[in-house]
C-alpha positions, 0 to 999 in steps of 0.5 A: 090626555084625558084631562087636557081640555078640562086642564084648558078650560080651567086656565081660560077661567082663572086668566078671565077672572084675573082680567076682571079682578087683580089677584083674583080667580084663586077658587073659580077655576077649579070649580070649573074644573071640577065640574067637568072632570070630577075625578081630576082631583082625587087622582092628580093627589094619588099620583105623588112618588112620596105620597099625600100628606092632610094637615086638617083641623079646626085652627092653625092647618094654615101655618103648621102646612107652610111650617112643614114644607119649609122644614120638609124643603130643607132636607130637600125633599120636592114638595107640592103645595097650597101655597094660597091656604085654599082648602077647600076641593075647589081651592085645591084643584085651583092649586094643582092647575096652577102647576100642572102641564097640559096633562095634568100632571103636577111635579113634586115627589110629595103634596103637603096639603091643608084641608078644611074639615068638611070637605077634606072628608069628603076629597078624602074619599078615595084617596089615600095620604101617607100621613094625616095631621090633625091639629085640634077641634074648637068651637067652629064657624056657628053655620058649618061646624055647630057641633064639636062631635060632628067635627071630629067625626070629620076629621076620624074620616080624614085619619082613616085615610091615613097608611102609615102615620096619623100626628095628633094633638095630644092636648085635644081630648077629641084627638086623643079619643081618635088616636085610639081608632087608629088601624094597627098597621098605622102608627101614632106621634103625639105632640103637645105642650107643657104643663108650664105653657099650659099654665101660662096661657091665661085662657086654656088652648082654645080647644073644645075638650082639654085632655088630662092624658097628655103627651109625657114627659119622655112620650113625644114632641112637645112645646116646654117655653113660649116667649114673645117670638121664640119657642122651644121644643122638647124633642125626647130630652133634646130642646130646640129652639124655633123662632115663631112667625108671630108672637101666640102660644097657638103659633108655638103649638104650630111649629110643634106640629111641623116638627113631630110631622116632618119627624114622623116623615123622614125618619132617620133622615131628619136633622133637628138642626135644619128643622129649627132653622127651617121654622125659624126662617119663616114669615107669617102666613097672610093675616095670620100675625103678619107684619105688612109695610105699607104707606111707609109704615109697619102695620101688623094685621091679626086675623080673627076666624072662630072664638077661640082663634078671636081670644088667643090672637087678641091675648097675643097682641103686644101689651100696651099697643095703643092704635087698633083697628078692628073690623069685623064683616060680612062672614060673621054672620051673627057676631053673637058668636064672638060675646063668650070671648074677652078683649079686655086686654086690648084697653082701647081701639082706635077705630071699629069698622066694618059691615057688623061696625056696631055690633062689634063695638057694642061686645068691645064695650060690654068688655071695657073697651074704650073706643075712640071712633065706629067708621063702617066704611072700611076704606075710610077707616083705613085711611084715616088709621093709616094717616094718623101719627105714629103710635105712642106704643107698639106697632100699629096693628089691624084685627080683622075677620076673613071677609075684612081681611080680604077687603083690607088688602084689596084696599092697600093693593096687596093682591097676593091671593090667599 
């Protein structure tokens, strides 16, 4: 009862906001309801029979929390979740609101939850998860998360909220460190990659620090093949094969995550078989190497969120692809950011475009880019990308920052919040 008028202010809040903007409203209302009953949040996350589990990180939370619930659904375990990948407070009280009853209270016997670093710390404070994933610390957005140290003190915040299992990346020295602080009572899972997937990312894992210690041979759960699509897991001598939902060695690393995750969860009660499918039968999280219909035609859209995610997704995109586009916007905030990657590999992009249009086709161009045509005008470049010939090679694909990707699907009228 407690919570009962703030439950319904907050769905006044969203049912206005979506009036004024189709799909909108993903963030607002749970602003409101933090604003008016502060501690909403952080009980409705402690009620959960089978507990909290953190998926946080500087990159891939999105993907590895759906990866996770699908496998932990298929063992039928009822799961809450934030389906739209908000991960900040707001965004999470927003999610719980879309669930609760007049009370407050959410079904599900578990919460499998991705949270921003930052505020994950901070939302953290007083809750306790059953377990905790971290998935690794990179050079982050320049104006939150300058500082690799910082981050991962962020993320040690998280893992100690952790009182039964914290999975780390193996691979991130970072996260290796942390491992080591850990309470005796809590155990630690590792996951990582080969040192054939190593060798064969051409630019590293993205990750501000790579360890040497990484997980063994016999050790934990790793990723020993990526190719195009598919992936396969080495689980204690036992290989599994995963489709991926897009191709990237970063989503390999993902299902990985998912799988040593649910492992660490069921127990005895896990099946490889029904984890391999689950992750199988996934499609890609929004923007992240999703492949739309739209206007008839396949488009893949590639979202690009810090350096290293930039440098992993464009290595990613199918060799030969002929038509791009490529908008970077508003949430760059200073697109210097981007000038320590390398897009040679993409040869030539049709049309650059968004509001940091020509800042972004001056870094392509210092990387040998050709570049056929600068359009700010988002909408119109997307018109024009759209209503040209089908492309000589490849799917027509859009590489795109957060505030562009927002404005992309906007545009298209594909409303599903993120």
């Amino acid at each position: 009862m407690r919570y009962a008028p703030a439950i319904l202010v907050g769905r006044l809040t969203r049912f206005a906001a979506r009036l004024r903007k189709a799909g909108g409203g993903s963030a607002v209302p749970g602003l409101v309801v933090n604003r008016i009953a502060p501690n909403y949040l952080k009980r409705t996350l402690s009620g959960f029979p089978q507990g909290l589990v953190v998926v946080s990180g500087s990159s891939g939370k999105s993907t590895t929390t759906k990866m996770l619930v699908a496998v932990l659904r298929a063992h039928h375990v009822d799961v809450f979740t934030n389906p739209s990948t908000a991960n900040i407070s707001q965004g999470l009280t927003s999610a719980l609101l879309e669930r609760a009853d007049w009370r407050g209270r959410v079904p599900g016997e578990m919460a499998v939850l991705e949270m921003d670093e930052g505020h994950g710390a901070l939302v953290m404070q007083g809750v306790d998860a059953r377990v905790v994933t971290l998935m690794n610390v990179m050079v982050d957005q320049i104006d939150r998360f300058h500082d690799s140290e910082m981050v991962a003190g962020m993320l040690a915040r998280i893992a100690a909220r952790a009182n039964e299992a914290v999975v780390i990346n193996a691979d991130d020295a970072y996260l290796d460190r942390l491992a080591d602080k850990v309470r005796a009572d809590v155990s630690v899972h590792r996951f990582g990659v080969s040192d054939a997937v190593l060798a064969s990312a051409p630019r590293g894992l993205g990750y501000a620090a790579t360890t040497v210690a990484r997980v063994p041979e016999a050790g934990g759960v790793r990723l020993v093949a990526v190719d195009g699509r598919s992936g396969t897991i080495d689980d204690h001598g036992t290989h599994v094969t995963v489709e991926l939902p897009a191709r990237g060695i970063h989503y390999g690393v993902d299902a990985t995550a998912a799988y040593a995750t649910a492992k660490a969860l069921l127990g005895e009660r896990f099946d490889a078989k029904t984890a391999a499918d689950a992750l199988s039968a996934i499609p890609a999280v929004f923007g992240r190497g999703e492949r739309v219909r739209v206007r008839d035609q396949d488009v893949d859209f590639v979202l690009v969120q810090n350096p290293a995610s930039y440098q992993l997704n464009v290595d990613s995109i199918e060799p030969g692809t002929s038509d791009i586009l490529f908008a970077i916007g508003s949430d760059v905030r200073d697109p210097s950011y981007f000038w320590p990657t390398d897009a040679s590999s993409l040869g030539r992009v049709s049309i650059v475009s968004g509001s940091k249009a020509a800042e972004a086709a001056l870094m392509l161009a210092y990387d040998g880019v050709e570049i056929d045509r600068v359009e700010p005008d988002l909408a119109r470049a997307l018109d024009d990308f759209l209503a040209a010939p089908p492309p000589a090679s490849g799917t027509k694909t859009i590489v795109f920052s957060a505030d562009s990707m927002r404005r992309t699907r906007a545009h298209l009228g594909l409303t599903g919040a993120e």
